[in-house]
C-alpha positions in Angstrom: 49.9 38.8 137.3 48.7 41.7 135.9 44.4 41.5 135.4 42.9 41.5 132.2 41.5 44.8 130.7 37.9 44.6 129.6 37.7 46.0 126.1 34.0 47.0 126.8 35.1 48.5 130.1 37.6 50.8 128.3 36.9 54.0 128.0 36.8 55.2 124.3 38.9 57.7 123.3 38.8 59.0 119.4 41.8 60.3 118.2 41.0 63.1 115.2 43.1 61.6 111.8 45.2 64.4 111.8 46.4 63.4 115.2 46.7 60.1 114.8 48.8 61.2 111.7 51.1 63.0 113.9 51.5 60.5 116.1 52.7 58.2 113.2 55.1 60.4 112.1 56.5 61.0 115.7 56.9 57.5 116.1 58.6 57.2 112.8 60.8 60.2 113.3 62.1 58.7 116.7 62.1 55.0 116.3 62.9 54.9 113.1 65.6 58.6 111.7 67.1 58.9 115.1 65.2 62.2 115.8 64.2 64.0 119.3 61.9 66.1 119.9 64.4 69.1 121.2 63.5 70.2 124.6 62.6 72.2 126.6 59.3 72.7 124.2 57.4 76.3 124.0 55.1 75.6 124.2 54.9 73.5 127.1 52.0 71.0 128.6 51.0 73.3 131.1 50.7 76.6 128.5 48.9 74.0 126.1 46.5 72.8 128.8 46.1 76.8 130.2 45.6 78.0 126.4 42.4 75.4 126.4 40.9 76.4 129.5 41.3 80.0 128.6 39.7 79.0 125.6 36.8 76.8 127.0 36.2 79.9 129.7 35.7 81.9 127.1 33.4 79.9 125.1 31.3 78.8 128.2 32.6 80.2 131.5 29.9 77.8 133.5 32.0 74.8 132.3 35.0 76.6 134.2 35.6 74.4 137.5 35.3 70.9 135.8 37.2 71.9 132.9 40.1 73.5 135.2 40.0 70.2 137.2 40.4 67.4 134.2 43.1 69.7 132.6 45.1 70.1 136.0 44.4 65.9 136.3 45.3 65.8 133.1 48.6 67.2 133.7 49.4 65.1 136.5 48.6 62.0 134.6 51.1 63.0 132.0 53.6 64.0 135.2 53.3 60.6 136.5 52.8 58.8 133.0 55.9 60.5 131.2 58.6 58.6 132.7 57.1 55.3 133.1 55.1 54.7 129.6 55.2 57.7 126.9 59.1 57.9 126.7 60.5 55.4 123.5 63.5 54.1 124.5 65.9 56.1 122.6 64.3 59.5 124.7 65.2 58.3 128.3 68.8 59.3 128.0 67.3 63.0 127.1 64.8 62.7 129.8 67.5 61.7 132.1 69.0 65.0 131.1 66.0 67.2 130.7 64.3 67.0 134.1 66.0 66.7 137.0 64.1 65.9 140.6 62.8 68.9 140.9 61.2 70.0 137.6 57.6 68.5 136.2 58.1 66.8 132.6 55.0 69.6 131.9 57.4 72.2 132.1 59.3 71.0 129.7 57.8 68.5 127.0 55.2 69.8 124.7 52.4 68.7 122.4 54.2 65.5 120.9 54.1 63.9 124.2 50.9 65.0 125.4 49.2 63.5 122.7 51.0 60.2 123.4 49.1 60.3 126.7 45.9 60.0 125.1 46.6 56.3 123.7 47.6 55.2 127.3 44.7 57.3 128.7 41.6 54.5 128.4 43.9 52.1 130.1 45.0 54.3 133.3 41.4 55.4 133.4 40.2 51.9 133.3 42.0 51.1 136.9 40.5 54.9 138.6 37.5 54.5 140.2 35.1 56.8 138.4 31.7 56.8 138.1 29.9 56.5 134.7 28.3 59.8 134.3 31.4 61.1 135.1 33.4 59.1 132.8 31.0 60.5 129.7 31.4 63.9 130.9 35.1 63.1 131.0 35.3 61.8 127.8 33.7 64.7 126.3 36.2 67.1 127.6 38.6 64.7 126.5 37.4 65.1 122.7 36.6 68.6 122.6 40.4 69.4 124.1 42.0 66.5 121.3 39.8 69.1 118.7 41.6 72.0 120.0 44.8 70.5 119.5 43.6 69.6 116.0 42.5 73.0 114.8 45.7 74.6 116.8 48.4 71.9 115.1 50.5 74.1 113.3 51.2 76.2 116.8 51.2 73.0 119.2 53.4 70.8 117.4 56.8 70.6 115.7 56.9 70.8 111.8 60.9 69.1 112.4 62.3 66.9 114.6 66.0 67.2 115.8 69.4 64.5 114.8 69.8 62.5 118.3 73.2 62.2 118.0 73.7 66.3 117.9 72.0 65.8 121.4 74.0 63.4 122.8 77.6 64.5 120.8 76.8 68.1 122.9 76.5 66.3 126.3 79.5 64.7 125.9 81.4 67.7 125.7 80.5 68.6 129.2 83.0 65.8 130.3 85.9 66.9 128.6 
């Protein structure tokens, strides 16, 4: 049996309206108009999560190491997370298709999934052990990278989403 999550042990995680717009719409555009986010995204996780730490070094280059560290654990948590709880049903086919053994889902999905990581993200951080200092610092980071994304949107994300069936009508074509 799985344990119960404390709400009050969560750790809070404010998603910016314009984001939580976007991920409305992304829902809506998969689950709902058969869309897919096309892949392989430009840009990717990784060149997102390097743009912000190039960013925060140059805003405040003593930040450096810890910010470096949450964005590379951030991109393992989305690595690990992809597969297993971002994915809607209707994108495992393309994932099946999109990375093979060897290649990171960073390298290939972009901004639409990231953010998807941060409405899982209180509930894997509830089950790390991390202290509470920590987890404020954390937190911050968290918010001041969801604000970057906010005020870099129109470069992060998609303004259209892709027919799934053009997807899956060309990988059928390989077979014949």
């Amino acid at each position: 049996s799985k344990t119960a999550l404390d709400p009050d042990k969560l750790v809070t995680i404010q998603i910016p309206p314009t984001l939580k717009k976007q991920l409305l719409d992304d829902c809506e555009f998969i689950n709902h108009l058969g869309k897919l986010v096309k892949l392989p995204r430009s840009p990717n996780v990784k060149d997102i999560l390097k743009n912000y730490f190039d960013y925060r070094l140059k805003k405040c280059g003593s930040m450096a190491d810890s910010v470096e560290e949450i964005m590379k654990g951030l991109c393992r948590y989305f690595d690990k997370a992809l597969p297993v709880m971002l994915l809607y049903k209707t994108e495992r086919q393309q994932y099946q298709e999109a990375c093979p053994a060897n290649v990171f889902p960073s390298a290939i999905y972009g901004a639409e999934h990231l953010l998807r990581l941060f409405v899982k993200l209180p509930e894997l951080l509830f089950h790390a052990s991390i202290e509470e200092e920590t987890l404020t610092e954390l937190r911050a980071q968290l918010l001041d990278f969801l604000r970057f994304l906010q005020k870099n949107h129109s470069t992060f994300f998609l303004s259209t989403y892709h027919v799934a069936e053009d997807i899956e009508i060309s990988s059928d074509k390989k077979g014949d």
